[in-house]
C-alpha positions, 0 to 999 in steps of 0.5 A: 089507733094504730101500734107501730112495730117492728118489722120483719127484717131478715131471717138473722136479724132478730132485733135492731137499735133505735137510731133516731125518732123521725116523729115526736108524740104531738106531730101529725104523721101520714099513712106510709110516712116514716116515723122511726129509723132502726139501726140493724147489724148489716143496714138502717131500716126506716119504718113507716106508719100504715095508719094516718093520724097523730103520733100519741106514745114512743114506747122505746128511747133514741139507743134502745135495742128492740125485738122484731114484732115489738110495739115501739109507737101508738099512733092515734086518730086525731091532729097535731097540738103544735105544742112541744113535743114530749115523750111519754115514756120520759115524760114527768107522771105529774102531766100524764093523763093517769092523775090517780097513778100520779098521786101514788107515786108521789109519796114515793118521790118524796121519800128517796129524794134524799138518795143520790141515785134517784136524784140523778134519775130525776136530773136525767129525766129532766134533761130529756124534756130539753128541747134538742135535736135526736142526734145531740139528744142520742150524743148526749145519752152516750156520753152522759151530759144533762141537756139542762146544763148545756149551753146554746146559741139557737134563739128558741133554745134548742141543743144541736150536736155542737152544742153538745160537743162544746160541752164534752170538755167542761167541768161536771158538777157532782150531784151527790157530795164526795165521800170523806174517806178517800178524798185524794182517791176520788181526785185521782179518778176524776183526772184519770176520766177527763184525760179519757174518751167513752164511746159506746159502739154501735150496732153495726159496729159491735157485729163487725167484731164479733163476726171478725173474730168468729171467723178468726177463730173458726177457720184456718185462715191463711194468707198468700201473697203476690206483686202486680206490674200495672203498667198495661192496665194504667195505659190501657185505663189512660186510653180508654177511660175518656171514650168509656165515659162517653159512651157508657156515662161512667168512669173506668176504674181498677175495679172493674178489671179486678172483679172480671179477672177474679171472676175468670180465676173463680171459674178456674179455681171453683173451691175458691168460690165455694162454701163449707158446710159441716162435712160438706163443701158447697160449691157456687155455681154463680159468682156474685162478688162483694166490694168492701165499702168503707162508710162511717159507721163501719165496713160494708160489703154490698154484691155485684151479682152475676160478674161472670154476665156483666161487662166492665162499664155493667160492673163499674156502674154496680159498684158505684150505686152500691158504694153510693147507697152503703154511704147514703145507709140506703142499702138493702138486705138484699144487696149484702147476701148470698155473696161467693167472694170479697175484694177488699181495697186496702190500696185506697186508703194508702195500705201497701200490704195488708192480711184481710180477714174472711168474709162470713161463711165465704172461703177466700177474700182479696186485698188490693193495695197501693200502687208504688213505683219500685224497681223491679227486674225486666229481662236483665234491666232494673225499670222503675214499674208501677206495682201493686202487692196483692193478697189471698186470704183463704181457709185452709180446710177448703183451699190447698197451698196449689189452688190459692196460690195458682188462683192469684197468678192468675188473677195476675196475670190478667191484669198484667194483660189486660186485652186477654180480659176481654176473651173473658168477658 
């Protein structure tokens, strides 16, 4: 017998959430085979079972927090029933394997099945032993349908998500009966909730505002803005983006001459790339730059490390496995620490000028936006350039008004000409 864990994560992860059981109790699972994915505040973790055999007990429900060390399965010796598979811990007493425990507990029952609280436990117990999918399960926990009362159209009558979603929008039966003295009260509440939507927040998405509104709070957090023509830089992708490809087997991106020249701004500007610490400004000797990657459960921020070491077609191919793996949840903890600096691209997602919010313990983070036509001055003419509004947040106890904005004309600057990038590099 075997008792799965939960595993060690990282030293400021302590607990996580559990987002779906791979294996139900009754399925056979091998050594190293995964059982169980753990939602974490940065990244999801599948667990893997060190023992082969058959899984016996889930001792944590689909959405329950849990600690790191704590037994949340028993994996026994033995092969599957192929029966249907059930959770012990939502099972009904009458079919544990503990009859005694059983027969004390059914005076119990028998007792407060008169209370509607104890009815509604009993319904929802009932719900889970419903055959369905982890996800229509976990969606309907959260949203507190009875699996039971669900209609779907699958032959052996398992409950998909759409099947639960169908269902969000019918009318819920009541199990206890209205209660006589304020029934136009009651009626007013029930239309207040069907015209409302509950979500719970997830793990990952509960941290990014906490963390958010930790940095809001704790730093001095100001914003600087400047305006970049990309005309060279649009030519110069237009160019060269068909020969990169060719020769590197990856497209050429603004992302790329955006990082190296942050980079070369960093060098410049090295309190930009430092850290505060108490009484104590850390300053970087490394630049590993974080992208801001927007997935479905939320913004992530993975690290391209060693830009300063990397050349364009080096950071272009960084980029676009971190990206790919934050939205296959497939990053590491790893990929997301020990970061010095944030860009962040607003412009993507149409934004034309935004303030971005720090990232963690770092002192500056920069928001690309949209590129627009607009007319702007050349010389003594009014020419219609494509341009980008760029921002600098930055704490204020570290940066000073000189260095933040001297650090974004340069990152201007350079992408204004392009070609003194490649003296960088």
């Amino acid at each position: 017998m075997a008792e799965i864990k939960v595993p060690e994560l990282a030293e400021s992860i302590t607990e996580g959430t559990i987002a779906q059981w791979l294996k139900q109790p009754g399925d056979t699972v091998e050594k190293g085979e995964f059982i169980v994915e753990l939602e974490t505040d940065k990244v999801n973790v599948e667990v893997i079972s060190e023992e082969a055999g058959v899984v016996q007990e889930l001792l944590a429900a689909e959405g329950d927090t849990v600690e790191v060390g704590q037994v949340i399965a028993v994996v026994g010796e033995g092969t599957g029933s192929g029966s249907t598979p059930k959770n012990p811990v939502e099972a009904d007493p009458a079919e544990s394997d503990a009859p005694v425990k059983s027969v004390e507990n059914a005076p119990k029952k028998e007792e407060t099945t008169s209370s509607p609280q104890v009815a509604q436990k009993e319904e929802a117990s009932s719900s889970e032993r419903t055959i369905a999918s982890p996800a229509a399960r976990k969606l309907a926990r959260e949203k507190g349908i009875d699996l039971n009362a669900v209609s779907t159209a699958d032959p052996l009558g398992r409950v998909r998500v759409q099947d639960v979603e169908s269902h969000t929008n019918a009318p819920k039966a009541s199990s206890a009966p209205a209660p006589k003295a304020a029934p136009a009260k009651q009626a007013a509440s029930s239309e207040d909730d069907s015209r409302v939507k509950r979500e719970k927040m997830s793990r990952r998405r509960q941290t990014i505002a906490n963390r958010l509104l930790e940095v809001k709070q704790s730093t001095a957090m100001l914003t600087t803005f400047n305006e970049i023509d990309m005309t060279n830089i649009m030519e110069l992708r237009s160019r060269k983006k068909d020969k990169f490809f060719d020769d590197h087997d990856v497209r050429l991106g603004f992302m790329s001459f955006f990082t190296k020249a942050v980079t070369a701004a960093l060098k410049k500007y090295p309190y930009v790339n430092a850290e505060l610490d108490g009484d104590e400004i850390i300053l970087k000797q490394f630049y590993d730059v974080g992208i801001a990657v927007s997935t479905e459960e939320g913004l992530v921020v993975p690290i391209v490390r060693d830009t300063d070491r990397k050349n364009f077609a080096e950071i272009e191919a960084s980029i676009v496995d971190l990206a790919k793996k934050a939205r296959d949840k497939k990053l590491q903890i790893s990929d997301m620490t020990g970061g010095s600096f944030t860009i962040t691209n607003g412009g993507v997602f149409g934004s034309l000028m935004s303030t971005p919010i720090l990232n963690g313990t770092q002192v500056g983070i920069l928001g690309m936006h949209t590129i627009q036509k607009r007319p702007v001055a050349i010389g003594d003419e009014v020419q219609i350039r494509p341009m980008m509004y760029v921002a600098l947040s930055y704490d204020h106890r570290v940066i000073d008004g000189k260095d933040s904005v001297g650090f974004l004309k340069t990152v201007k600057e350079l992408i204004e000409n392009p070609e003194d990038l490649l003296l960088e590099s």
